[in-house]
N, C-alpha and C positions, 0 to 999 in steps of 0.2 A: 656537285658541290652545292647550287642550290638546294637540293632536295635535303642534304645534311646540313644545310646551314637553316631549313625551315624546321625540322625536327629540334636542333638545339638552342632555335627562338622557345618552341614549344617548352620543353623540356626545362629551360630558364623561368617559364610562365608560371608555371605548376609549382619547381621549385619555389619559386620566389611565394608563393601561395600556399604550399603549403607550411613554409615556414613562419609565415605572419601570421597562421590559424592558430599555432602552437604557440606564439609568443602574444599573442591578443587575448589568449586566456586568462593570463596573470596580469594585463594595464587594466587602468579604468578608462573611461568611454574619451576623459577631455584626453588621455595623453595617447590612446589611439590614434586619435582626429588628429594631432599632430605628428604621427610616427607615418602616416598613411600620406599627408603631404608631402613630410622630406621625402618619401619614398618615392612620389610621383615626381616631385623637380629633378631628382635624383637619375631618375630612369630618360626623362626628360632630358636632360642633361648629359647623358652617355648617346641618345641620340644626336644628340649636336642641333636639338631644338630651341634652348635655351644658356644661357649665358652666364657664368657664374655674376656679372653685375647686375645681370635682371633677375637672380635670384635676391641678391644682397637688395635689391629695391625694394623685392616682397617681402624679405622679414625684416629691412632694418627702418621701413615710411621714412617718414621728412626728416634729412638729415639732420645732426645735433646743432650744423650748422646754420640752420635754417633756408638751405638752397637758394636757389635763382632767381631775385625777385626784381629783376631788371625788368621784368614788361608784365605792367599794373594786371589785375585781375578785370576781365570786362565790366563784370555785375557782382553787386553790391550782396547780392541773394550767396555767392561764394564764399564757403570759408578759407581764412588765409591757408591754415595748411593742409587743404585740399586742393589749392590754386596751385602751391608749391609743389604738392606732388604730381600734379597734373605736370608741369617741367620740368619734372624729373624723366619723367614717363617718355615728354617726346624725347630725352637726349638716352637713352636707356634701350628705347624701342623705335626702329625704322617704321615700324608699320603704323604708330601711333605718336608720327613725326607731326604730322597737322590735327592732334588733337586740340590744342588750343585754338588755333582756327574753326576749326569744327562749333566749339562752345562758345566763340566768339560770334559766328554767324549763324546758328542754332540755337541760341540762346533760350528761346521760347519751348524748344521740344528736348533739350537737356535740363531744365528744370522741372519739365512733367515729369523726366526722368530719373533726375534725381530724388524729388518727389513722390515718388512710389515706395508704395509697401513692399513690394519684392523686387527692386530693380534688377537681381539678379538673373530675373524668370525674363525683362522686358526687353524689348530691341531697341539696342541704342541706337542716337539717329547717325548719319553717316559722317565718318571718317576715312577723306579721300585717298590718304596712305594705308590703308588697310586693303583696299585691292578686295574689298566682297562685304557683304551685307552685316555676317556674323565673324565676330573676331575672333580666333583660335584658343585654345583652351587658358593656357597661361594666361597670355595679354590682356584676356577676358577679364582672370583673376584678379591681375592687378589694376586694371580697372576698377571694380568692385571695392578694391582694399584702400585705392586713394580717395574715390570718392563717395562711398557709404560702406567705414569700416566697420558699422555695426551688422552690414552683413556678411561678413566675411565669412564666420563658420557655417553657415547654411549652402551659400556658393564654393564650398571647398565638395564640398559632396559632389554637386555635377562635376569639378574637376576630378577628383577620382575616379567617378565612376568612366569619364571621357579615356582617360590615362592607362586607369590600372584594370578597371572591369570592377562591373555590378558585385563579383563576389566577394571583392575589397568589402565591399558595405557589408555584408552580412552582420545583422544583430542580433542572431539567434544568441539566448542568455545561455551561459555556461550551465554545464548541465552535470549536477554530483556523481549521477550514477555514469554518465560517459567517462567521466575522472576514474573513477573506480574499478572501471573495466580496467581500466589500463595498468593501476596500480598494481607493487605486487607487496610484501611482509615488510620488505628493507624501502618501499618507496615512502616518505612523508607524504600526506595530502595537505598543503597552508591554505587556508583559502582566507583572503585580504579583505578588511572589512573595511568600511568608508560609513559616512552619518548614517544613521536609520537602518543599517543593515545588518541582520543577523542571523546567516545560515543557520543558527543548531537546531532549531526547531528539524527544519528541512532534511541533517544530517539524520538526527532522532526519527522522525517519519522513514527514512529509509532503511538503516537499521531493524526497524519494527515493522518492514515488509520483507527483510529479507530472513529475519526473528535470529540475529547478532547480537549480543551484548555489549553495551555500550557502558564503558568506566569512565567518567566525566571530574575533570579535574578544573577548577578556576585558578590561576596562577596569579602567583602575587606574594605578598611579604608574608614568610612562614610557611607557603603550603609547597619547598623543592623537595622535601623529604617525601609529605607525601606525593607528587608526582612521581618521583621515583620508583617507590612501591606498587603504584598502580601502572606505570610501564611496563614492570618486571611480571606482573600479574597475568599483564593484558599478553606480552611476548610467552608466557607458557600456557596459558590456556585457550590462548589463541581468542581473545574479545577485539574489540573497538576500542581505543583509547581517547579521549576528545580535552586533548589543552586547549581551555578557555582564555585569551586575554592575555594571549604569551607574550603582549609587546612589554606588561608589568613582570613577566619574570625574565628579561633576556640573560644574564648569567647562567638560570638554569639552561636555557636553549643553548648556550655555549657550551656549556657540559653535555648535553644529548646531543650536541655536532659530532662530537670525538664519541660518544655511549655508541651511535648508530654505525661507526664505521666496524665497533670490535663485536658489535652481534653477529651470532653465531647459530644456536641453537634455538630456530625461532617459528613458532607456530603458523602454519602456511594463511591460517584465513584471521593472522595479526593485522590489524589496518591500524597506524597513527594520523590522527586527523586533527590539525592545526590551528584556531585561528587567531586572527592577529592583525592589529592595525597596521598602516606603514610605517616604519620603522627604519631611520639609517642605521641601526647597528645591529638591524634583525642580521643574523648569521648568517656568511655568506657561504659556508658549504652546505647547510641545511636547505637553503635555497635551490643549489646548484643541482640536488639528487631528488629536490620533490615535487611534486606536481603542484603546481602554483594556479589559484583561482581569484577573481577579486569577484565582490557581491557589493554591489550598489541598487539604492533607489532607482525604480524605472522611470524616465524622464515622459512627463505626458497623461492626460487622463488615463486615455484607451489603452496605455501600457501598465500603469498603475492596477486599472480593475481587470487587464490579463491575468498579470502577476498577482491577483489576492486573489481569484477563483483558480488560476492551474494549482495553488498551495492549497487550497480548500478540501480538507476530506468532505466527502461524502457523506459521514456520520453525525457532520456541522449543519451541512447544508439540509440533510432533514432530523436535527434537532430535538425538532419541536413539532408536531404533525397539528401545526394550524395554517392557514392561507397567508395569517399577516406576519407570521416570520420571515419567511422568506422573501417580501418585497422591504421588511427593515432591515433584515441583512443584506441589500442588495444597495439601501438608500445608505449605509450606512459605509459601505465600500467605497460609496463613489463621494461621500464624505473625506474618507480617510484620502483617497486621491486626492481631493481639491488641499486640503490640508499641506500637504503633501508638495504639491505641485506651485505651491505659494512660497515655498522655502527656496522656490528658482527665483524667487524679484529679488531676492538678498531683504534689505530695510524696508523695499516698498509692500513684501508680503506680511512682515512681520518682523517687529524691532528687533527681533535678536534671531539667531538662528536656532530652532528646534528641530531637533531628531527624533519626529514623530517614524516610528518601527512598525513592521508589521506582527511584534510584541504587543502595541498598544493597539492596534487593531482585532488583535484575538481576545485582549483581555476584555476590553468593551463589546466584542462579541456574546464575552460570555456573560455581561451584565446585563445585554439586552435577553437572553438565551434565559434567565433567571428570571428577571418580570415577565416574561414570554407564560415560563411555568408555570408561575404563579396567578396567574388567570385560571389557572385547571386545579386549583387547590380550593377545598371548598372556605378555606379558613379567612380566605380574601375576598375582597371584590372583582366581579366581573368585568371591570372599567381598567386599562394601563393605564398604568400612572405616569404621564408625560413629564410632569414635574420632576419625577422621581430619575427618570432616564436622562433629563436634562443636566440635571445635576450630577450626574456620576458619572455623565460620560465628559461634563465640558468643565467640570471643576474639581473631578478625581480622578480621573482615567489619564484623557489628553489635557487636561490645564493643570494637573500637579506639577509640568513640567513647566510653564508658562510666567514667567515672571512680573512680565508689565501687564500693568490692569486696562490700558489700548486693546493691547494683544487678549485677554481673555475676555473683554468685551465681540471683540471680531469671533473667536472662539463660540462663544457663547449664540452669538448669530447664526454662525452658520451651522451649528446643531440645530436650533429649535427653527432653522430653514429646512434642514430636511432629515430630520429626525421627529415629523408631525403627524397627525391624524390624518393628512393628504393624500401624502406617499399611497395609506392605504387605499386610495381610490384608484379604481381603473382607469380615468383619465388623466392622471396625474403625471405630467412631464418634468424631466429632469432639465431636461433644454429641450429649443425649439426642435421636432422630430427625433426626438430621442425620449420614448415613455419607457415607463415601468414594466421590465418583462415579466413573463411567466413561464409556469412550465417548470420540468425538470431539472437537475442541475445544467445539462448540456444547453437545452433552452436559454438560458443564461448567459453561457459561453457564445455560443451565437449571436449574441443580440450586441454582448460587447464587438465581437468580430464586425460587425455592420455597423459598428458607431462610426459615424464619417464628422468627424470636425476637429478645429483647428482650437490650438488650446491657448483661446488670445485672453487677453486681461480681464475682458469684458466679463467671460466667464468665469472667472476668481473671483468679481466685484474688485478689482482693480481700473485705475486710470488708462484708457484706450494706448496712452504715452508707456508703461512699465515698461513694452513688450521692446520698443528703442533701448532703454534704460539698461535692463538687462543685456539685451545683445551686445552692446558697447562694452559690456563688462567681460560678456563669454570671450570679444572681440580681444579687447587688451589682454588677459589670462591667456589665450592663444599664444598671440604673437609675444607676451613674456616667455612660455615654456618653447618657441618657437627660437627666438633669440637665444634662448640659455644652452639648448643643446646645438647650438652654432655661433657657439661663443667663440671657435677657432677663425670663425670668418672674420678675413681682414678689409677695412674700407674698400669702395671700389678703386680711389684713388691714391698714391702718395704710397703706395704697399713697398713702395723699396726705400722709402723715410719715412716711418712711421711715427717716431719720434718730433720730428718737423711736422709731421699730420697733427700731432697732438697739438702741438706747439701753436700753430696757427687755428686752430679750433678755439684753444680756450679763449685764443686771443679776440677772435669775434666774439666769440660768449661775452667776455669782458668788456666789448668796446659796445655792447647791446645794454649794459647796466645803466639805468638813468643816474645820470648825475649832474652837479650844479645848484641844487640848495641844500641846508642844514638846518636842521630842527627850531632852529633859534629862528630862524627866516622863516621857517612855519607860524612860531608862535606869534612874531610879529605880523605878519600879516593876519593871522584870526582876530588880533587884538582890533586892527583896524578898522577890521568887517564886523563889530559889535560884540568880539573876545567873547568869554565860554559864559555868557549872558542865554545866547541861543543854542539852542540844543543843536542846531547839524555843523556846529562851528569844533563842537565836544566830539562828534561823532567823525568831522571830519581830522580832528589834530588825531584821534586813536586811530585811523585808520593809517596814516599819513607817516606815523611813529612805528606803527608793527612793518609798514612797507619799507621804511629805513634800515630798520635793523634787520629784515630779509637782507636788502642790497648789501648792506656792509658783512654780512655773513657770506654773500657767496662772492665777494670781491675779493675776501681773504680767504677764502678756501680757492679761489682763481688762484690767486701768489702762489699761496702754497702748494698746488696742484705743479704751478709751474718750478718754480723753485724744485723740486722732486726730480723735474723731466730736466734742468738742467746739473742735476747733481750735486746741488747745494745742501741740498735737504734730506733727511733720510724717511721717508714714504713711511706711514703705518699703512694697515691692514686695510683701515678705514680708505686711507687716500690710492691705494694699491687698487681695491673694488671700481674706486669711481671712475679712474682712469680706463680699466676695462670695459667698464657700464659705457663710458663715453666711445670709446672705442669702437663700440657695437652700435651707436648714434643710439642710446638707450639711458634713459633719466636716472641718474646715479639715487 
């Protein structure tokens, strides 16, 4: 029996693995990272390692109610609700029973701790309920989440990889032609697009190596007719069909859900290929019979100028047979990455968000690829015109899209930073130990494969602080989509009166509202203190006035929450959510 009960651990492994490969094709990268943790608490949890309340700890943090604050925080350096989840934590977990002890008498080596850039990589100092140096996978996690939840998504990776195994991680990028194999005439290929991304090129390049005819339709108001024709076309002569942007035609898609069941008579090397942003009312049998892909932005320098040289023909890359194209096509890539990789600060890379594509990358290629020529034309000058290149790449190419004049000043910088007469120089570094390669295409590829560094702010010309700013944000979007698809979890307490759980929630929410003066008692006392004569008396009554009418807004949304909960009141949709949202200790 052991021996059959080691084969069907096994055989559960592989399933459970191969299953995630086939359904990780179609998420994108943030809703993996959280499909891969329930999966580990999950697996965890059928072990009998973890606790369905020390799960609820990890995705619901400081209760709505604001926990146990009977015994003061030691140090001043603590924030409040990182103090609070630290006592969630001892009553939660045995083994992290005298963590507050711990941080009370360690004071000085939990705050180098805290402290750290990576605290997730550092050894915490000791905790005497923990019985051993390093604390187990889980425990670790929540560690981590109560008290620097800006790292959390980084330290989810060692938990999986601890949990599930290294092959969890796999980020090999979805690959068209592996899709393809598999496809057959009646299969859809969707492949899901997200900011900045857009297979067709890629589709097109494949196609025109396998020499398929490719019928290319953009979808949208007026063109279902012709879509139609060109399916009917593509299904007898056996081509490639490529709907463009199906998420503006979904009726037609509803019409080709039902088209695709009653084909019949259908050319064997027929391929439909799909794309389409995400969409709640993309069609749910079109889905269910087609190979589903999603294409995003690669997060990261070194994955950035992966992905613009493996898409790179060959026929680009020698152009132009002079020595200085190829180190401006290489300055100009690793442009397009930093570009690129500044749309992850959100506001702090750039006021708005822009979907700079590897569209705009080709097409400023080929405006560099143009003055390149024109050097060998005798009808010019011998001199590139850097002027010339500055302006068409940073104020026609990539800043037609750029709306604030902030942002196409930054724009504008970091072209003429390394879009210059430098680059061309053989000592010219991009960053410290990282110069300008040479050589062959593959030479290239190499050099990026050997690029070793960390893609911190410094190097965007961002504030040393983004890289916090950001993780805090990766951190909350987490444990939002974390919460939402364990919206069936019920508190850990009160689960057989839940009603009364609400009950007594709102009622501390409410008895936490300041109260005790009124507007009129504001104004007289400014009048006292030299009335709106002085500026911060002005600055202090508007401040004092919008904080009022907060309070009295969510005092009467308290009533009325509660009124609801005793059935006086008939709940809208609006007060239905909040109560949920609360329910889940999650900010309505």
């Amino acid at each position: 029996s052991g021996r059959a009960g080691g084969r069907v651990a096994v055989l559960v492994d592989s399933l459970t693995l191969d299953t995630f490969k086939e359904v990780r094709q179609g998420m994108f990268d943030r809703d993996r990272d959280v499909l891969l943790v329930l999966l580990a608490v999950r697996v965890q949890q059928d072990r009998g390692e973890v606790t369905a309340k020390q799960i609820a700890c990890f995705i619901q943090g400081v209760a709505a109610s604001g926990g146990d604050t009977k015994r003061p925080k030691p140090y001043r350096w603590i924030p409040d609700g990182v103090w609070i989840m630290v006592l969630q934590l001892q009553e939660a977990f045995p083994l992290l029973r005298d963590l507050p002890d711990s941080i009370q008498h360690f004071g000085d080596q939990w705050r180098s701790w805290f402290d750290s850039e990576r605290p997730e990589a550092q050894k915490h100092p000791e905790i005497v309920s923990a019985h051993a140096e390093a604390l187990p996978a889980f425990p670790h996690l929540l560690l981590i989440r109560s008290m620097r939840a800006d790292r959390v998504v980084p330290a989810t990776k060692a938990y999986i990889r601890l949990v599930l195994g290294e092959s969890f991680l796999d980020v090999t990028p979805n690959s068209i032609e592996g899709a393809l194999a598999t496809a057959t005439e009646k299969t859809p290929l969707v492949l899901i697009l997200s900011a900045g991304s857009d297979p067709t090129e890629t589709v097109l390049n494949l196609a025109k190596k396998l020499k398929r005819e490719v019928l290319a339709v953009s979808l949208g108001k007026g063109q279902d007719a012709i879509a139609r024709r060109t399916i009917d076309t593509g299904v007898s002569i056996g081509s490639w069909v490529l709907l463009q942007n199906a998420h503006l035609g979904l009726p037609f898609l509803t019409e080709l859900e039902h088209s695709l069941l009653r084909m019949e008579a259908v050319e064997p090397a027929f391929r439909l290929w799909i794309t389409a942003e995400a969409a709640a009312d993309f069609p749910i049998g079109i889905l269910q019979v087609a190979i589903k892909m999603t294409f995003e932005q690669p997060v990261g320098l070194k994955a950035s100028l992966r992905k613009t040289f493996a898409a790179m023909p060959r026929d680009v890359f020698e152009a132009v047979n002079r020595s200085e194209w190829r180190s401006m096509l290489f300055s100009l890539s690793f442009l397009h990455a930093l570009l690129v990789l500044r749309g992850k600060y959100g506001a702090l890379g750039f006021s708005a968000q822009y979907d700079f594509s590897s569209v705009d990358f080709a097409v400023a290629a080929r405006e560099l690829q143009t003055q390149m020529e024109r050097l060998d034309s005798k009808r010019t000058a011998k001199e590139l015109s850097w002027d010339a290149v500055h302006y068409m790449i940073a104020k026609v190419h990539y800043g037609a899209a750029v709306a604030s004049e902030l942002d196409r000043k930054v724009l504008h910088a970091l072209v003429e930073k390394y879009l210059t007469p430098h680059v061309l120089d053989s000592t010219f570094h991009f960053l410290p130990g990282f110069a300008m390669p040479s050589g062959d295409i593959h030479a290239y590829k190499a050099a990026i494969e050997q690029l070793q560094i960390s893609d911190s702010p410094e190097v965007l010309g961002l504030a040393f602080n983004a890289d916090f700013v950001s993780s805090l944000d990766q951190s909350d979007a987490f444990f939002e989509a974390l919460s939402t698809l364990e919206s069936n979890a019920a508190p850990a307490a009160d689960t057989r009166d839940p009603a009364g759980y609400m009950a007594r929630m709102l009622g501390e929410i409410r008895s936490k509202i300041p109260s005790g003066w009124t507007m009129s008692e504001v104004k007289n006392s400014i009048e006292k203190d030299g009335g709106t004569k002085r500026a911060v008396n002005i600055a202090f009554g508007h401040e004092l006035a919008r904080v009022h009418h907060i309070n009295e807004a969510l005092r009467k949304s308290l009533v009325n929450l509660q009124a609801s909960l005793e059935g006086t009141m008939v709940p809208s949709e609006e007060m239905t959510e909040a109560l949920q949202r609360l329910a889940q200790r999650r900010v309505p």
